[in-house]
C-alpha angles and dihedrals in degrees: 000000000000089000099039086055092045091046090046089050094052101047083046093056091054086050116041115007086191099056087039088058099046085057095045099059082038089060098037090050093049096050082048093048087049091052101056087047094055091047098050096050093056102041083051086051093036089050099041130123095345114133108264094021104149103249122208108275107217107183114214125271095030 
C-alpha cells in the first residue's frame, strides 16, 4: 500500500506539480491530525485517574 501511494506520488509530481502538491499538504495534514490524536489519547490515559490530576472545569450553565 505504502509503496503503491509513494510510486503514485512520484509519478504525480512529474506530471502535475499542482495536484502533487495538494496531496502532499493532505497528507501532511492527515499524519499530523493522527499525532495529536495520538497524543491526546495517551496524556488523557497517562493523566487518569492519578491524585492531582487537573480535571476539566465546566462552569455552570454552560
Amino acid at each position: 500500500m505504502l509503496a503503491w501511494f509513494i510510486q503514485w506520488t512520484t509519478q504525480l509530481n512529474q506530471t502535475d506539480h499542482v495536484a502533487f502538491a495538494a496531496v502532499t499538504v493532505l497528507t501532511m495534514a492527515t499524519i499530523g491530525v493522527g499525532i495529536a490524536v495520538v497524543a491526546e489519547v495517551l496524556l488523557k490515559r497517562l493523566s487518569a485517574g492519578k491524585p492531582g490530576a487537573p480535571q476539566p472545569h465546566h462552569p455552570p450553565g454552560h
